[in-house]
Phi, psi and omega in degrees: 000142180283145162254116190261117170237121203266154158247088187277347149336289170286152157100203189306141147300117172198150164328130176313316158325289186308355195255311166308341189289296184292343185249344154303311168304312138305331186296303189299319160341279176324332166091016169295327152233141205306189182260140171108303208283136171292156188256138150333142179275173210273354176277347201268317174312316197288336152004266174319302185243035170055062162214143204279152204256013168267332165281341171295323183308337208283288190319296180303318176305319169314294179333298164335269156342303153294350184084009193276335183222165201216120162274146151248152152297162188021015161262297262155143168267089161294173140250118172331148174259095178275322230287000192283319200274329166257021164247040160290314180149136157255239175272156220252146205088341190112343206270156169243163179308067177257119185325128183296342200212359163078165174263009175268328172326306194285327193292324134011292218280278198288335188120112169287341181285007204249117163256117201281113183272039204265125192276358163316295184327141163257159139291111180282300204314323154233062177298138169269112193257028173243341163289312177311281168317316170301311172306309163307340168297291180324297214291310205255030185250349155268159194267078158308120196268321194294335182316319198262349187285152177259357131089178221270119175283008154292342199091130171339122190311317182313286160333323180250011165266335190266316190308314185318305187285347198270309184332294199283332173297265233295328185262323200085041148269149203270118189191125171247174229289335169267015157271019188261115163241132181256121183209168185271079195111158153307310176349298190293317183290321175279349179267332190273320197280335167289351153283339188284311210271343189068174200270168183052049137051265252310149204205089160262130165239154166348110162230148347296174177188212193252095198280343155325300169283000157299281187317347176302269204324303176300325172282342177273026176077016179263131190287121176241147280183031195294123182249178174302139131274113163315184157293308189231052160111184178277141192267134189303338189279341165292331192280329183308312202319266197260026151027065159291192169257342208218130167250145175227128189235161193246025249287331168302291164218099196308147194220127010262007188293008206052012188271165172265091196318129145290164159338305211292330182287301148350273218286326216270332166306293214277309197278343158321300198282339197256030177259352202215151154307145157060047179235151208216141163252139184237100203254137168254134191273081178284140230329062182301323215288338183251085149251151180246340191247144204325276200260135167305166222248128193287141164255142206321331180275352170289329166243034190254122175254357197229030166055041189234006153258162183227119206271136200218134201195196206188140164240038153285340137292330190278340238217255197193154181263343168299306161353281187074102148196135146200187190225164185207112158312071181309153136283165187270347168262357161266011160311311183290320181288337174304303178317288178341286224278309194246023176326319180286334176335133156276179172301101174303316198268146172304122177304323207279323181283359173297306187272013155319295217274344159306278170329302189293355181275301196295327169310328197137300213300322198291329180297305178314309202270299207308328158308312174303295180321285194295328182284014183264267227295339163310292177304343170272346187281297207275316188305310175321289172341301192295321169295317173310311187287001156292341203253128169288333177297346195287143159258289152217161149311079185245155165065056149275189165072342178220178181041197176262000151204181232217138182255142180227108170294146210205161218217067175220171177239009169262168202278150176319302181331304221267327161315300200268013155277340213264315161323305215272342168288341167296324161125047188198150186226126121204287137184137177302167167263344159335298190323320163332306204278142199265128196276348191297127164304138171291131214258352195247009165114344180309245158249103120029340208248174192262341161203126161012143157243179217179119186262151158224123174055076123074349186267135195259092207252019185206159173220168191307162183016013184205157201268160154012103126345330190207117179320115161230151219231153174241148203227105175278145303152282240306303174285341196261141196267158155006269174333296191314315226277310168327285191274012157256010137261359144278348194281310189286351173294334167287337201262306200265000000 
């Protein structure tokens, strides 16, 4: 184990944490500590530098968070093997990555008065459009006849061996490249899947949850199913309950409550599904790449032993939603069905952004932004907090710490409805949990009701046909700087 001496004294004004954060972090870039070698634990470090040990904990969890070091239980704080991807490069000359047209182009686009809470927003502001560019140069600067081909409609070979391998380091999913299908958008990929899984159905799904996939799903004729969300995710004795063919989960971080299946629910899923022939869990990893607190959540296809999940995932957050790509994870007998029923399909994605995006995976760059990525959404994460917690209207906080926003249960007697009407004359958008919530009655004998009621930590915050006893709101972070996230919570101090 190493000994660190830090000069928390000297340099740049910055948080103690931050200081330790940055200089563990370089050394490792630098190969100053080795790959392997362990770091002091956070009671002995904060010791060492007469600093509490809740700053050391912050400064290792950030670590964490980048990938720069790895917890074991009951060893330890390791270091990771980085230093390959940044003396890969970074940006080159020195220059940085800067939008050609910026975010006042975009805010133009939207309304300048409108600060938009929306849990959808990516950041824009620090897309690296100079990797991006170099790379599409890169792709077209030899003259490829195949480039112009509309190429394998499964997705480019290349592509899905860099998606495979990037899959199993971050999620640990197990899949090799020909279980891969690339198409353009989920949408497209759940309308594709519904030809594969065959007609008539049954789908229970989360409520609340990502009514883009409901509504898919409904429109290709499948019977859907909205059940409670629990404390931790769907309770398995509903899915025994009302026996469908297909559960579709959100099980890393459920959108929108943010919550986390345990294992134990995970296994109980997995064994559910592997007692019946055509019984299928259909997990979408919805903004798996942004945790701030330790270790990323593994994924449900990572301990699936009995081929029944079909794994479903997007670089519309990590990347950009203009993109359009996403990917879809086969067990190998709906491989087969696939070939069968949809073999034929051409390519939804352009070939020439197939090999963009091959390159920016295989190259670094895509490890690299997502690194740069949580720590902008990390720092927009702890000011909202900080900032909420000043407001007497806050009641509670849910679904911090991951993804791209946040839920703020609220301490008023006027209706959700009326807040984010009230908000929106204002120049401020935002959204209710309502918004969420699936309005259809389950039309086939399910749950009965006109929407779910549905808990968070058990506290009971909605009921069968009527909204939330207490307003809760979603507050997305993701496009928005400092300043917006300040003044569009003095706006709601007026308002609520």
């Amino acid at each position: 184990m190493i000994e660190i001496m830090i000069d928390l004294q000297g340099g740049a004004k910055a948080p103690l944490y931050e200081k330790i954060y940055e200089y563990i972090k370089r050394d490792v870039i630098a190969g100053k500590i080795p790959v392997g070698e362990k770091l002091p634990s956070t009671r002995l470090l904060s010791k060492h530098l007469s600093v509490s040990r809740s700053t050391v904990e912050m400064a290792y969890e950030q670590l964490l968070a980048e990938g720069y070091i790895k917890a074991e239980p009951c060893r330890g704080f390791f270091v990771c093997d980085i230093t390959e991807l940044y003396e890969f490069g970074h940006a080159e000359n020195g220059s940085k990555d800067i939008a050609p047209f910026g975010k006042k182009g975009q805010k133009e686009k939207m309304g300048e008065d409108i600060i938009d809470f929306s849990p959808y927003a990516i950041d824009t502001e620090h897309f690296p459009y100079n990797v991006w560019r170099k790379l599409n140069k890169n792709v077209l600067l030899d003259d490829r006849e195949e480039l112009l081909l509309s190429g394998d409609g499964q997705g480019d070979y290349g592509l899905r061996k860099a998606i495979a391998a990037y899959l199993h380091q971050a999620r640990g999913v197990n899949c090799e490249p020909d279980q891969l299908i690339i198409g353009a958008g989920n949408e497209y990929l759940e309308i594709l899947l519904t030809q594969i899984l065959g007609r008539n159905k049954r789908v229970l799904m989360e409520n609340p949850t990502y009514l883009q996939a409901y509504h898919t799903f409904l429109n290709m004729g499948y019977q859907m199913s909205p059940v409670t969300v629990e404390e931790d995710g769907i309770d398995p004795w509903k899915v025994r309950k009302y026996d469908p063919d297909i559960v579709y989960i959100m099980p890393s971080h459920q959108f929108p409550l943010g919550t986390v299946m345990p294992l134990k629910q995970r296994l109980e899923l997995l064994k559910w599904a592997s007692e019946k022939e055509n019984r299928y869990l259909i997990e979408d990893d919805h903004d798996s790449e942004y945790r701030y607190r330790g270790k990323p959540i593994p994924s449900l296809q990572s301990v699936d032993h009995f081929d029944k999940v079909i794994y479903i995932g997007t670089f519309s957050k990590s990347i950009a939603p203009s993109l359009r790509i996403s990917y879809m994870v086969l067990p190998p007998e709906l491989l087969n069905r696939y070939h069968e029923k949809c073999g034929f399909y051409s390519a939804t994605v352009p070939k020439i952004q197939q090999e963009v995006l091959r390159a920016f995976i295989e190259e670094g760059h895509f490890e690299r932004h997502l690194n740069k990525m949580r720590g902008i959404y990390r720092a927009k994460h702890d000011f909202l907090l900080a900032e909420l917690k000043k407001r007497n209207w806050v009641e509670k906080v849910y679904g911090d710490h991951a993804g791209l926003h946040v839920l703020v249960q609220i301490r008023t007697e006027k209706k959700e409805a009326e807040i984010c009407d009230l908000a929106g004359k204002q120049g401020i958008r935002i959204y209710g949990i309502s918004e969420y919530v699936v309005p259809e009655m389950a039309s086939n004998g399910y749950e009965n009701t006109k929407y779910s009621k549905y808990s968070i930590e058990s506290e009971k915050i909605g009921s069968a046909g009527t909204a939330p006893d207490k307003p809760i709101l979603l507050l997305g972070y993701g496009r928005l700087c400092e300043d917006e996230i300040r003044k569009g919570l003095l706006i709601l101090d007026t308002i609520i």
